[in-house]
C-alpha positions as a Markdown table, in Angstrom:
| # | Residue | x | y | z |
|---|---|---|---|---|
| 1 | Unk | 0.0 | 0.0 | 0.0 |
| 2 | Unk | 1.3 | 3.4 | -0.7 |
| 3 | Unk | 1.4 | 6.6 | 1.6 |
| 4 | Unk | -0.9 | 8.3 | 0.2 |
| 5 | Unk | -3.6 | 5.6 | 0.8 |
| 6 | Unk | -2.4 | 5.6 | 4.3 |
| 7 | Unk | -2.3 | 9.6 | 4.7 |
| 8 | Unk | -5.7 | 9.9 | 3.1 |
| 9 | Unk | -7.4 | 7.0 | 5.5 |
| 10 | Unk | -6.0 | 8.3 | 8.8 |
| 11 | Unk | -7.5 | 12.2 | 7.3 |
| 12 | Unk | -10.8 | 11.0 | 6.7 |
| 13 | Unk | -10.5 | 9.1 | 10.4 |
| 14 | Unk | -9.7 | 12.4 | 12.2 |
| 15 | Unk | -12.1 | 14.0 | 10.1 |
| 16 | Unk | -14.9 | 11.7 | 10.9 |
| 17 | Unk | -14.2 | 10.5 | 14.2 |
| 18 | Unk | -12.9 | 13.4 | 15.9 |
| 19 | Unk | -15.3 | 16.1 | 14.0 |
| 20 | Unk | -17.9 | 14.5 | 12.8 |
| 21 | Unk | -17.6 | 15.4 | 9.4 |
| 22 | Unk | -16.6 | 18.9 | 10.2 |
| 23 | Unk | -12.9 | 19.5 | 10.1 |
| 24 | Unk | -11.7 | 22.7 | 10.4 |
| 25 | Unk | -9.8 | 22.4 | 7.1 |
| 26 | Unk | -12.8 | 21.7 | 4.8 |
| 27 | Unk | -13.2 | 23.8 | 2.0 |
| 28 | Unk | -16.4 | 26.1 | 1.8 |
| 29 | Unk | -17.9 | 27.9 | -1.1 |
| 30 | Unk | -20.0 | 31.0 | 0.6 |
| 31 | Unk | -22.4 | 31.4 | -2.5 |
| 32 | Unk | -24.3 | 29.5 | -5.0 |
| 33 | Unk | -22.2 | 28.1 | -8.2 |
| 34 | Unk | -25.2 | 29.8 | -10.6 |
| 35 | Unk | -24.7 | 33.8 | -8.5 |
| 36 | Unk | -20.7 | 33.7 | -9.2 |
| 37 | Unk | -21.7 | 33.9 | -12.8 |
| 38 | Unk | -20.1 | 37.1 | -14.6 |
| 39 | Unk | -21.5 | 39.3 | -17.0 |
| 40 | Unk | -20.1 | 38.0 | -20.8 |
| 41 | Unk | -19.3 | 41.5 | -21.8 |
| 42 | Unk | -16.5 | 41.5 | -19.0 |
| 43 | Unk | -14.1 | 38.5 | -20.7 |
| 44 | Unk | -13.1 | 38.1 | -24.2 |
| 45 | Unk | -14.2 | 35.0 | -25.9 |
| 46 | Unk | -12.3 | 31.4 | -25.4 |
| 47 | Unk | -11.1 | 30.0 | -28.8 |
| 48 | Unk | -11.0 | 26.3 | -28.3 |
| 49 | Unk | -9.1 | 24.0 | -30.3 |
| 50 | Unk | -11.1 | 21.7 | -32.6 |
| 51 | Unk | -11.5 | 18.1 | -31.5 |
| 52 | Unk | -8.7 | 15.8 | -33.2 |
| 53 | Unk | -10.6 | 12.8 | -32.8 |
| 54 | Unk | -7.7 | 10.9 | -31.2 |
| 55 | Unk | -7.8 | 12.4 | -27.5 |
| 56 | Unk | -10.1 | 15.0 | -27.6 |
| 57 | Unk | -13.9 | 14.5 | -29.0 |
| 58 | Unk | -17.1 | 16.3 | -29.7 |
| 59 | Unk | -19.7 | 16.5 | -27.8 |
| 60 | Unk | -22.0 | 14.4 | -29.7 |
| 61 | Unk | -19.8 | 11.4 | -30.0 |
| 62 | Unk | -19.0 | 11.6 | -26.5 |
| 63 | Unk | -22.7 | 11.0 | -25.9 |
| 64 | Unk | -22.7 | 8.5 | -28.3 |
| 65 | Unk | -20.0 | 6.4 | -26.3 |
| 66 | Unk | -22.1 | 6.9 | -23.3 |
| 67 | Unk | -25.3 | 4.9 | -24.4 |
| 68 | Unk | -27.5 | 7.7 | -23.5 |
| 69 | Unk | -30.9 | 6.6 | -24.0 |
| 70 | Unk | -34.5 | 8.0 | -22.7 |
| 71 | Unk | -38.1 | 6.1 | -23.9 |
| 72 | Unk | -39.5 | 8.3 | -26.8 |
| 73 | Unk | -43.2 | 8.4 | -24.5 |
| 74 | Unk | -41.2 | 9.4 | -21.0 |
| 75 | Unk | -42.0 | 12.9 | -19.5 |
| 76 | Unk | -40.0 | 15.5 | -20.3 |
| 77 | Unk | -37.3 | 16.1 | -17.3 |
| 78 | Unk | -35.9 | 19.5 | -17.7 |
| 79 | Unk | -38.5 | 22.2 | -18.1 |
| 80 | Unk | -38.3 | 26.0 | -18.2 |
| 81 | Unk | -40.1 | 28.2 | -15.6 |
| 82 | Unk | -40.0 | 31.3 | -17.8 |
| 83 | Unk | -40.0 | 30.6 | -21.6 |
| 84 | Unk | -38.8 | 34.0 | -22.5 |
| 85 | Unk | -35.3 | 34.0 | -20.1 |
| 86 | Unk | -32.8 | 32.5 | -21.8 |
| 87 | Unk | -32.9 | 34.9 | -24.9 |
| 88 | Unk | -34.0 | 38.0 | -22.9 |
| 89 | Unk | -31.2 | 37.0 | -20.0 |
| 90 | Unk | -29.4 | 34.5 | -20.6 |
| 91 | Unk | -28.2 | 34.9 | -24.2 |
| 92 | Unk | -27.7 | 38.5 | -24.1 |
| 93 | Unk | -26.3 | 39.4 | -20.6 |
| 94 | Unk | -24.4 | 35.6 | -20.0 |
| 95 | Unk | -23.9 | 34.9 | -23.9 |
| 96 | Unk | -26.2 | 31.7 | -23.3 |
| 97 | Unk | -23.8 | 29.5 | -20.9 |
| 98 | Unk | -26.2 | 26.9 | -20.6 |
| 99 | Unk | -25.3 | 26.2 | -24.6 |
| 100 | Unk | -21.2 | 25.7 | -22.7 |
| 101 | Unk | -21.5 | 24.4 | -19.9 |
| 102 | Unk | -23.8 | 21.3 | -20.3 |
| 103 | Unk | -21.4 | 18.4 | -21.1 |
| 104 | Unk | -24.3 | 16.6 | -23.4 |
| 105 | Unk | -25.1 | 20.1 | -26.0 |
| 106 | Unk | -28.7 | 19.2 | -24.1 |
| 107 | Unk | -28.9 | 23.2 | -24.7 |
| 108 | Unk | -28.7 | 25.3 | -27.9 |
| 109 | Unk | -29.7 | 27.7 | -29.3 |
| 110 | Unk | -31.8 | 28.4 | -32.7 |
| 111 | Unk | -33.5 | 30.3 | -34.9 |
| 112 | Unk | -36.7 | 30.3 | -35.6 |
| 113 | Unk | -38.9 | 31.1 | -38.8 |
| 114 | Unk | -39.6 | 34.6 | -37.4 |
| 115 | Unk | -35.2 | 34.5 | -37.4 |
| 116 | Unk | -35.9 | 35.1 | -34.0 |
| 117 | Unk | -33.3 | 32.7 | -31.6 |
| 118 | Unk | -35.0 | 30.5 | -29.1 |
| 119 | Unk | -33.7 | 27.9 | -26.5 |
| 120 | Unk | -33.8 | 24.3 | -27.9 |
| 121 | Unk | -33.7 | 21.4 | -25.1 |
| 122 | Unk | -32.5 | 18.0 | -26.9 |
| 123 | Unk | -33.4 | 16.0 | -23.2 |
| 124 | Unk | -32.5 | 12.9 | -25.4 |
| 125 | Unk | -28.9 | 13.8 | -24.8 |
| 126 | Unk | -29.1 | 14.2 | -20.7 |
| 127 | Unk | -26.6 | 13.0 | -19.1 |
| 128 | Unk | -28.1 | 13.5 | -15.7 |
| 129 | Unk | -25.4 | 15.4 | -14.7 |
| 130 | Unk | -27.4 | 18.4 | -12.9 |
| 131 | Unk | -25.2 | 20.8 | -14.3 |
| 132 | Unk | -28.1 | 23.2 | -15.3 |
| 133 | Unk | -29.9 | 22.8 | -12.3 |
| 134 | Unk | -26.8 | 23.9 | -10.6 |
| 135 | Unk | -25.3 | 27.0 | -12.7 |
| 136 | Unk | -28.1 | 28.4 | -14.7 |
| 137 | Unk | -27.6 | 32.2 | -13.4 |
| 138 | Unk | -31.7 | 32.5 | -13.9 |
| 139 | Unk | -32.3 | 29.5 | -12.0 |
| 140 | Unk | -34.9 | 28.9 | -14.3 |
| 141 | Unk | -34.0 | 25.9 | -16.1 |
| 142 | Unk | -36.5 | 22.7 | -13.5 |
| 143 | Unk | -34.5 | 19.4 | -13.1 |
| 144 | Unk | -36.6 | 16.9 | -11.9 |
| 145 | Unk | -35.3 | 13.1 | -11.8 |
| 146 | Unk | -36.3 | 11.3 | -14.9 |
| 147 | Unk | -38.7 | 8.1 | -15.1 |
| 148 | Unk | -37.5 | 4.4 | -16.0 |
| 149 | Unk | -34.3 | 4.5 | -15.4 |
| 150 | Unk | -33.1 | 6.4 | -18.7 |
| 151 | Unk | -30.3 | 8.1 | -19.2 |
| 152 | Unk | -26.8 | 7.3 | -19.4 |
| 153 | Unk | -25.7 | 3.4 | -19.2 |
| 154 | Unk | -22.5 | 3.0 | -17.7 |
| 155 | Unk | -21.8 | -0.6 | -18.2 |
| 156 | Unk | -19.6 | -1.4 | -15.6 |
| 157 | Unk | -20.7 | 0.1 | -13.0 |
């Protein structure tokens, strides 16, 4: 066995044992992940290098690889409280994160035949990974757990 394995099992002992879960070194976060979010007009834009298909991937073919399925007549499981705030807020004051920062490209955004962009949710993709339910900076964006056991099939797990 190595050190580490020892280090990290007597640090989770004192931590446990001696303060019930509450060490005085534990990290803590003071706000919400989704009110930390910054205006878009503050940062310039990341350029992110294309996927080369060897180490790095899309989006949609890492989706592929992870089996993803949901029944065609399940309930829809992410659900918008306001219709109207991810253009109005969202996509002009955040530059529509939700469309970054879901791993799964559940989120996107398109236009429609008035050219007029609205938020597209492609559920089908869900990874269940919570993501929107924990940084949408509206808070609008409902999670609720899906039916049937859908989702994601991690085979050996």
């Amino acid at each position: 066995m190595s050190k580490d394995l020892y280090t990290g099992t007597l640090l989770v002992g004192i931590d446990q044992v001696l303060f019930g879960g509450k060490a005085p070194w534990t990290l803590h976060h003071r706000h919400a992940d989704h009110a930390c979010l910054k205006p878009a007009a503050n940062y310039a834009p990341i350029v992110y290098p294309k996927p080369d298909g060897k180490l790095t991937f899309d989006r949609l073919s890492s989706v592929f690889i992870s089996n993803t399925n949901h029944a065609e007549d399940q309930p829809v499981h992410l659900r918008l409280k306001n219709t109207a705030l991810p253009v109005s807020v969202n996509l002009g004051k955040f530059a529509a994160p939700e469309a970054r920062y879901c791993p799964a490209g559940v989120y996107e955004f398109v236009k429609g035949d008035d050219n007029a962009e609205r938020l597209q949710i492609n559920a089908q993709n869900c990874l269940h990974c919570k993501s929107c339910d924990i940084k949408d900076p509206t808070q609008n964006i409902e999670w609720v757990t899906p039916e049937g056991g859908g989702g994601p099939n991690y085979s050996n797990m």
